[in-house]
KEFIGU-102013 format. One line per 2 residues: number of its first residue (from 0); their letters; for each residue y, z, x of N, C-alpha, C, O, CB. Coordinates in steps of 0.001 Angstrom, whole numbers, plus 500000, padded with zeros to 6 digits. Glycine has a CB too. Layout:
N
NUM	a	Y,Z,X,Y,Z,X,Y,Z,X,Y,Z,X,Y,Z,X  ...
END
This chain:
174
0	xx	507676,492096,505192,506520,492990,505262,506588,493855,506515,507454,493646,507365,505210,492185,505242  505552,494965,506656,505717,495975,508091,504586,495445,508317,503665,495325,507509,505845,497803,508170
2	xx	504620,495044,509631,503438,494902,510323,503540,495937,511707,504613,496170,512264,503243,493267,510671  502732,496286,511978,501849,497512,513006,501654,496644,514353,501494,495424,514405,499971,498102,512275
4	xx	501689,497289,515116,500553,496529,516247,499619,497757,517448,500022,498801,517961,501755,495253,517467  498599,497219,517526,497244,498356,518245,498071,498502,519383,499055,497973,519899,495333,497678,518700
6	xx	496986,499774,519638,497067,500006,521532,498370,500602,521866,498849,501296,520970,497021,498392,522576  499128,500479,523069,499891,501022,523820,501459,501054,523090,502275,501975,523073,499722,500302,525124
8	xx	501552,499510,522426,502403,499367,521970,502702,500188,520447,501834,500281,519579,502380,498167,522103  504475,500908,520279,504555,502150,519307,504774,501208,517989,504238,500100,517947,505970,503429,519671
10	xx	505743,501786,516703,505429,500761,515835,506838,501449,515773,507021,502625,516086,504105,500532,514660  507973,500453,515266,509173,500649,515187,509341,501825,514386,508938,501821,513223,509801,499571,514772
12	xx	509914,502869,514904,510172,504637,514063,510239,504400,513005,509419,504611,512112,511490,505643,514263  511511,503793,512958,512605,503163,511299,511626,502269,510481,512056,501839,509411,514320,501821,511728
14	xx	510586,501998,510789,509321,501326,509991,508109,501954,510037,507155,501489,509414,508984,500007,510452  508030,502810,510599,507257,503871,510246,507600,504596,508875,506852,504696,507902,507330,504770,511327
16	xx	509090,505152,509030,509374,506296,508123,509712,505055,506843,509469,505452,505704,510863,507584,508731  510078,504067,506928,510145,503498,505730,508456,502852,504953,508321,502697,503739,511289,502315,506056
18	xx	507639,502640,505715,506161,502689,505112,505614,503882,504406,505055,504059,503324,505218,502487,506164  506077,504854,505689,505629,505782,504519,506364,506752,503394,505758,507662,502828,504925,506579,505114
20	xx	507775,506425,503146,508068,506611,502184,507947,505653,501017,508085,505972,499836,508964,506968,502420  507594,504091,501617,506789,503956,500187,505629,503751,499989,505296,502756,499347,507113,503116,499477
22	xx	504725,504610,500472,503629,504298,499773,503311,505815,498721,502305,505973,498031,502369,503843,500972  504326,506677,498837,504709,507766,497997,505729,507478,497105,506823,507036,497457,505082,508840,498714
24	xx	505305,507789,495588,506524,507789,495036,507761,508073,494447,508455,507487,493617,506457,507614,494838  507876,509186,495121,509139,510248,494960,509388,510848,496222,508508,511271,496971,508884,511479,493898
26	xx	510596,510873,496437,511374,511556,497781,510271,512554,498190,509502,513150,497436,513030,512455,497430  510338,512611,499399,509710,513473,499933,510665,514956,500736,511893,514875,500734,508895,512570,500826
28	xx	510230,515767,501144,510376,516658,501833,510788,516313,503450,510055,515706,504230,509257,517322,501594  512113,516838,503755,512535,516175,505576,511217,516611,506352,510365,515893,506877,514251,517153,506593
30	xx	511280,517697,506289,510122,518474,507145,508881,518026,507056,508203,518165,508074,509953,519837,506814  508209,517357,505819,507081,517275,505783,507065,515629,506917,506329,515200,507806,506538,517372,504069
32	xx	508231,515189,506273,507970,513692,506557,508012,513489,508219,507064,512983,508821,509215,512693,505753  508936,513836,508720,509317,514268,510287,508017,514665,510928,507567,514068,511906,510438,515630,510416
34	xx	507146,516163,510086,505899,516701,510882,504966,515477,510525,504402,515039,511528,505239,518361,510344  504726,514957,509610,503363,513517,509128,503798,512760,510075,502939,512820,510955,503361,512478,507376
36	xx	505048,511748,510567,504854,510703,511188,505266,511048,512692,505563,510146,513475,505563,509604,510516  505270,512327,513041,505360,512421,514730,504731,513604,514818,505090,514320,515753,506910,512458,515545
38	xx	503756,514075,513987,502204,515019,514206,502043,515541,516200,501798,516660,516651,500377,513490,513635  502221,514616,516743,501937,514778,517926,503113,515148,518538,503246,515278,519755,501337,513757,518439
40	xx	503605,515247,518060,505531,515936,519206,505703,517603,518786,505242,518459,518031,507815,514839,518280  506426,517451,519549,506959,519552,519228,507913,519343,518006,508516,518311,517715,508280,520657,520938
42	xx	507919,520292,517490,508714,520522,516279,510277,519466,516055,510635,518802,515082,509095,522224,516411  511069,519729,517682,512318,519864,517981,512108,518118,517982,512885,517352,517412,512838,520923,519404
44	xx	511273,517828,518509,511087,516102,518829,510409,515529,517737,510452,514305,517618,510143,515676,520223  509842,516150,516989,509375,514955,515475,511123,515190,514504,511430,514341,513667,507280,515956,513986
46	xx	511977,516274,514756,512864,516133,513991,513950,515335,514269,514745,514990,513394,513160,517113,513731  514082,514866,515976,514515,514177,516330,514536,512770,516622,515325,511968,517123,514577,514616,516719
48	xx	513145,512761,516026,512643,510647,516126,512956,510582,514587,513239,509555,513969,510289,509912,516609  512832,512194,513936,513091,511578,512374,514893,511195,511900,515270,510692,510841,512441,513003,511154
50	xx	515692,511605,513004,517115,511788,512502,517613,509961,513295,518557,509212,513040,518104,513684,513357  516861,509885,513934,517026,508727,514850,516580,507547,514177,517143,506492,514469,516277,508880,516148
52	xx	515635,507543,513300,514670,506764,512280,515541,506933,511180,515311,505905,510543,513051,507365,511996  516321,507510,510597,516908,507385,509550,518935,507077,509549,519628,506823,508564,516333,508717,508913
54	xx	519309,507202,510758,520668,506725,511442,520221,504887,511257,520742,504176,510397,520896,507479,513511  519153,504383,512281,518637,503201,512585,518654,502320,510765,518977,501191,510396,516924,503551,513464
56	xx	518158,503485,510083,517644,502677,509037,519043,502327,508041,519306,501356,507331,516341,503557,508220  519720,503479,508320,521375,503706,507243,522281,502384,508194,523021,501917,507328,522529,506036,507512
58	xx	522449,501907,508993,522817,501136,510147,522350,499384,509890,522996,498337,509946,521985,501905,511529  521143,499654,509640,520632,498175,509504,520503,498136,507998,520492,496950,507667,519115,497794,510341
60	xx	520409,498861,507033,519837,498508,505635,520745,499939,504824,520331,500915,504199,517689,498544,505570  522106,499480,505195,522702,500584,504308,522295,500545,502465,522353,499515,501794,524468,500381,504553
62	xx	521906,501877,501940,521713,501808,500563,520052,501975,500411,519535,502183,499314,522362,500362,499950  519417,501880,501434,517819,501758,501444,517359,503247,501264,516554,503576,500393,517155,501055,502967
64	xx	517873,504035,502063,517253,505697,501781,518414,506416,500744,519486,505873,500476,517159,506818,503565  518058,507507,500313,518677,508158,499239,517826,509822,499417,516641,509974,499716,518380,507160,497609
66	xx	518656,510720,499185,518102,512297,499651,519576,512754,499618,520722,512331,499467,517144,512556,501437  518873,513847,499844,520207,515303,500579,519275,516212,501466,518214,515804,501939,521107,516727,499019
68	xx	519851,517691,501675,519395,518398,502635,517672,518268,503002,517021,518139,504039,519843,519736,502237  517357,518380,501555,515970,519502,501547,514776,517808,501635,513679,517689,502182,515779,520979,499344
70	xx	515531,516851,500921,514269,515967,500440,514958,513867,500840,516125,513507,500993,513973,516500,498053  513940,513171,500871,514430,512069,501259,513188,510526,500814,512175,510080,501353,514745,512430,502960
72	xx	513484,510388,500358,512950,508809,499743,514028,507631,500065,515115,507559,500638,512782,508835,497862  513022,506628,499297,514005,504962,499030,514732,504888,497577,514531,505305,496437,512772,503336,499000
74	xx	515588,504201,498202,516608,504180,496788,515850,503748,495503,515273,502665,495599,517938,503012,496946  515752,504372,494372,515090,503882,493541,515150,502518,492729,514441,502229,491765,515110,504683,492965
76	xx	516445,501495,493493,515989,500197,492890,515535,499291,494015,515792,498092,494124,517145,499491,492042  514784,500082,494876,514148,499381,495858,512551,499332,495238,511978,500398,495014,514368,500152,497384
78	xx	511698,497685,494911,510557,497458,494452,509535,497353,495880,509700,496667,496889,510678,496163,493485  508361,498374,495508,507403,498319,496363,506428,497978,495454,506151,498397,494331,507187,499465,497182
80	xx	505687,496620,496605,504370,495785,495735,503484,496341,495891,502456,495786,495502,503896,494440,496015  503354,497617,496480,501950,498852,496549,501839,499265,494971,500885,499288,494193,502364,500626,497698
82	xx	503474,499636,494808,503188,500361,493424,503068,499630,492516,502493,499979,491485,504065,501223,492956  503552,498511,492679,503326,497293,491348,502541,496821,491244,502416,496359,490110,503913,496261,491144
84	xx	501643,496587,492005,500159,496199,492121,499479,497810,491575,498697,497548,490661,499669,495624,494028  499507,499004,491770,499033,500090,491565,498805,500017,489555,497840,500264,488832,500167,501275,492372
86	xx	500393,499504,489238,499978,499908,487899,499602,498344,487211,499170,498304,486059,501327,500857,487044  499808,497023,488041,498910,496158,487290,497387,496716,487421,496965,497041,486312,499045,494630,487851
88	xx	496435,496920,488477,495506,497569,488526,494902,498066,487389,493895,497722,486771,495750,498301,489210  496288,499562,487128,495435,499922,485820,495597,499772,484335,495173,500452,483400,495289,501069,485839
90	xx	496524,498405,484401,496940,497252,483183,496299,496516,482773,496210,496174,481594,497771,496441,483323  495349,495879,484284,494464,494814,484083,493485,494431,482791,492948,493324,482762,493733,494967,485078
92	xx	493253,495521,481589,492625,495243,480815,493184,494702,479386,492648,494180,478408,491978,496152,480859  494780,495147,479797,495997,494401,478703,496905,493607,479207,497863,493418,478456,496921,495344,477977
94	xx	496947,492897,480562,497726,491968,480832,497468,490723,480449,496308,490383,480683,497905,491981,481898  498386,489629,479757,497888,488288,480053,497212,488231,481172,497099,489346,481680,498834,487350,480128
96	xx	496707,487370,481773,496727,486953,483281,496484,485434,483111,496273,484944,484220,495495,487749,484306  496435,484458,482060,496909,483096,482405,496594,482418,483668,495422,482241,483997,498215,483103,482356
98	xx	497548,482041,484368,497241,481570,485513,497805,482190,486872,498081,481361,487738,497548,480348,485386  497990,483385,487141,498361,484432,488042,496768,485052,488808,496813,485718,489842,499291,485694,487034
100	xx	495750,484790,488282,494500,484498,488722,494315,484773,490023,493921,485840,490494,494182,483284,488501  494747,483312,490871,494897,483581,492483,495938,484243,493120,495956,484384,494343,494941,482453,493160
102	xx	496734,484624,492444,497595,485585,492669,497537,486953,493158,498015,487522,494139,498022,485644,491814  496541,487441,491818,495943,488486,491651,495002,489100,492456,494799,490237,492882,495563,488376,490761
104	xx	494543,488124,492530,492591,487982,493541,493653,488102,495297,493242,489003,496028,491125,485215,493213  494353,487621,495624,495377,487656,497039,495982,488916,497065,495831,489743,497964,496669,486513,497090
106	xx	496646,489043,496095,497171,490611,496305,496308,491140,496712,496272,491433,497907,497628,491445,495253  495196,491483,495765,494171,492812,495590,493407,492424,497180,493134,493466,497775,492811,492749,493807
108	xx	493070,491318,497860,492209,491407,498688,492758,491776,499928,492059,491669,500935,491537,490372,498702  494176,492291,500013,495119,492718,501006,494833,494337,501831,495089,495382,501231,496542,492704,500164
110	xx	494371,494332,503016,494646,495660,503025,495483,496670,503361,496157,496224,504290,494093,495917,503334  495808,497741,503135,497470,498287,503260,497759,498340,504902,496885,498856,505598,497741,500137,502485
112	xx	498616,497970,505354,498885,498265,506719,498030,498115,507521,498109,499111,508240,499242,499319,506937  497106,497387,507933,495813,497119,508383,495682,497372,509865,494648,497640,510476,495447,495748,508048
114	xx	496711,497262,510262,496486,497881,512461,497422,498581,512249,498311,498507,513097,496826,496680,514255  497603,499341,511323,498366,500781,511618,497073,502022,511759,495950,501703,511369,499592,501212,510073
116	xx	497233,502988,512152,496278,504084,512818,496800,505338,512450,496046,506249,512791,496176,504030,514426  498044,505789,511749,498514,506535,512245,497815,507741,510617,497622,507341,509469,500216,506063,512773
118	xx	497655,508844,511031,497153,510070,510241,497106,509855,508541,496180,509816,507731,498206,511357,510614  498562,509738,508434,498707,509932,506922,498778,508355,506012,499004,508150,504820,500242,510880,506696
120	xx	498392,507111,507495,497974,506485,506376,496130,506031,505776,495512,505492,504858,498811,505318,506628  495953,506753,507139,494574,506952,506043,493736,507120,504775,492757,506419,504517,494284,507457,506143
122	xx	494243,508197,503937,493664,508517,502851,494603,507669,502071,494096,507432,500974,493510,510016,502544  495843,507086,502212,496358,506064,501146,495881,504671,501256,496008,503890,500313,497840,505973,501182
124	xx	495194,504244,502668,494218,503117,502547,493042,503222,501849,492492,502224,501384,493834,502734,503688  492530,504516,501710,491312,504770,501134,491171,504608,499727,490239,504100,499103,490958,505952,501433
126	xx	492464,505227,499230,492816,505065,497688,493269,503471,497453,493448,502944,496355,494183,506195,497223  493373,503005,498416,493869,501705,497923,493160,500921,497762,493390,500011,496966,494637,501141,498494
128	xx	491678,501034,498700,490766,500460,498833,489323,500580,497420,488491,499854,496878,490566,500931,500219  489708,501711,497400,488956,501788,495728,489580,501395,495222,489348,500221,495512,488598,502874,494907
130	xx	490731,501351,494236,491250,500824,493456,491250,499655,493614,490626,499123,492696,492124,501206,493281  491866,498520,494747,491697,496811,494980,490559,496855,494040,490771,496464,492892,491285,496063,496758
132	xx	488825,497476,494514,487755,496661,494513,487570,496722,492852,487273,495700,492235,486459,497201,495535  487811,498262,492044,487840,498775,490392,488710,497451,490289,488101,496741,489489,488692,500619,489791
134	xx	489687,496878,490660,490927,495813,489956,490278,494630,490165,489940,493998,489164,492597,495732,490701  489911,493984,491770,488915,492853,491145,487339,492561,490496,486935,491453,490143,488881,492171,492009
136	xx	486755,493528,490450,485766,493943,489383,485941,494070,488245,485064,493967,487388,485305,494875,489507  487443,494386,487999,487849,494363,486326,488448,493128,485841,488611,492772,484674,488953,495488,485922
138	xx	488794,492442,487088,489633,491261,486830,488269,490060,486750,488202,489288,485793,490973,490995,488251  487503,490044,487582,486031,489541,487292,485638,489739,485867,485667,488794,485079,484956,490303,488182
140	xx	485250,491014,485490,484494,490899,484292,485395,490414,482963,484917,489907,481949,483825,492310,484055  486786,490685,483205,487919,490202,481991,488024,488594,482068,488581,487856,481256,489664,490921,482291
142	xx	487300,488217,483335,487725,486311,483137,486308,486159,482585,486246,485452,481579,488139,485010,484935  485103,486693,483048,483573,486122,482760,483900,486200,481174,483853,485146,480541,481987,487224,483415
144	xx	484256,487505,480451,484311,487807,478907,485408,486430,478422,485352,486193,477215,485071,489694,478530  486133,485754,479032,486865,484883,478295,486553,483598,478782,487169,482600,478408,488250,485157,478320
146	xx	485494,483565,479716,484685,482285,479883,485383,481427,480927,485401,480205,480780,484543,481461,478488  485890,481940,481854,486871,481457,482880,485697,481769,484066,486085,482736,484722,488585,482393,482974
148	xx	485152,481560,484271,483674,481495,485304,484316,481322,486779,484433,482306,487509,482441,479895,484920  484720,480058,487180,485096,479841,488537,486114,480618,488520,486334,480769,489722,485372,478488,489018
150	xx	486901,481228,487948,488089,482331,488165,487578,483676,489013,487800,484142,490131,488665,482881,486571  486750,484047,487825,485622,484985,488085,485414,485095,489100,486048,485804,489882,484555,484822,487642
152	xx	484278,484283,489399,484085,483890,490603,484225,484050,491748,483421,484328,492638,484274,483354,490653  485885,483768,491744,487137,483543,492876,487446,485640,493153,487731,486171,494226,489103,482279,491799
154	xx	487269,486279,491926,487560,488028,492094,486348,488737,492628,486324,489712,493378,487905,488846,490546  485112,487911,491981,483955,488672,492817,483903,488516,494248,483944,489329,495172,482617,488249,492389
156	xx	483817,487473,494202,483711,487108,495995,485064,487841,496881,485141,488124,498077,483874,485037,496292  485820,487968,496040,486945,488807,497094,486839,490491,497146,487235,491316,497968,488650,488473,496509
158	xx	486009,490614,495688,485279,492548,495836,484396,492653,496722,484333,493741,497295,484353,493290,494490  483258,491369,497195,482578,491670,497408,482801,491469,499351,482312,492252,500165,481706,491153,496437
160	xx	483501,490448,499648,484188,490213,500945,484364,491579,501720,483892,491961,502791,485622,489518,500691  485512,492399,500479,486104,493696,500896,484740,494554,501485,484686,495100,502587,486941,494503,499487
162	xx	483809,494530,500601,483064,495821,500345,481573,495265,500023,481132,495589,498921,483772,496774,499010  480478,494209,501119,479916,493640,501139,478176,494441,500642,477000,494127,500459,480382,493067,502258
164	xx	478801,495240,500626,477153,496124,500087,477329,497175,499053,476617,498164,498880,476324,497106,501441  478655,496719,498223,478680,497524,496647,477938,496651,495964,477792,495429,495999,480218,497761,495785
166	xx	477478,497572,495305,476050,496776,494179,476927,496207,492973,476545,495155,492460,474578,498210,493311  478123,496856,492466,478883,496366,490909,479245,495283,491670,478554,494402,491160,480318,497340,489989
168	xx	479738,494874,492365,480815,493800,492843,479414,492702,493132,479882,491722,492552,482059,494355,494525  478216,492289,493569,477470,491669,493740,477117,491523,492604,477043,490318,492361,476813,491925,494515
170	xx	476724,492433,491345,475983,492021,490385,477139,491489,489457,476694,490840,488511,475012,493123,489835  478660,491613,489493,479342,490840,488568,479297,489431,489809,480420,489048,490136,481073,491632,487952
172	xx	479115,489318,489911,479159,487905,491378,478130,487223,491144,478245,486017,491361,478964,488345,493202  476430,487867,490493,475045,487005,490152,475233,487045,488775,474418,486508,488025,473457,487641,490641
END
């Protein structure tokens, strides 16, 4: 996993640029990606933490990035559990779910990168954060309809943990 850390201390470049190429899912643009994760440097120096961040990354995890000139992502048989969780999310109403239950309810109550700070992962915590609470609210009302109660249960209390004064997530919870 990437973990972040607050305050003074930076967050490894080469795990920077690999977070946020996946929480997008198609190659991105050099330029864009270089100006998003070093926003605060001059032109000449976000392109240079970005060439330094991606040497580091070809070095330790050859086969992990994939691009040419213009554009640059993760190799596409690299699995990110953002996105796999993204489209169980909006499966949840045709998946078995059996006994993957607490599984489910753990994933979803995760939040993305949680002491990271940095610009552009903002609005993808935000989206992530609606969607978790729509997935255990849906995963709630799909166990109450099949009579799995303490399951239930176990998804409300984790919508409602997240997001303690949404009214859907309390009233599938009473």
């Amino acid at each position: 996993p990437i973990t972040g850390t607050m305050g003074s201390i930076r967050i490894n470049p080469a795990k920077r640029l690999i977070a946020f190429l996946a929480i997008r899912e198609r190659p991105q643009a050099r330029d864009f990606t270089a100006f998003s994760l070093w926003s605060d440097a001059s032109d000449d120096r976000a392109a240079a933490s970005f060439r330094n961040a991606i040497w580091k990354i070809r070095e330790r995890a050859p086969g992990l990035l994939v691009g040419d000139a213009a554009l640059i992502g993760l190799a596409p048989d690299v699995s990110v559990d953002y996105h796999q969780l993204r489209v169980t999310a909006h499966a949840l109403g045709d998946l078995p779910i059996g006994a993957n239950v607490q599984r489910l309810v753990d994933a979803f109550s995760k939040d993305l990168l949680p002491e990271w700070y940095d610009d552009w992962i903002v609005l993808a915590r935000a989206r992530w954060l609606e969607l978790r609470l729509h997935a255990l609210e849906a995963l709630a009302d799909r166990l109450i309809e099949e009579g799995r109660f303490m399951d239930a249960i176990d998804a409300a209390v984790a919508a409602v943990s997240i997001e303690p004064l949404r009214e859907t997530s309390r009233r599938i919870l009473i």
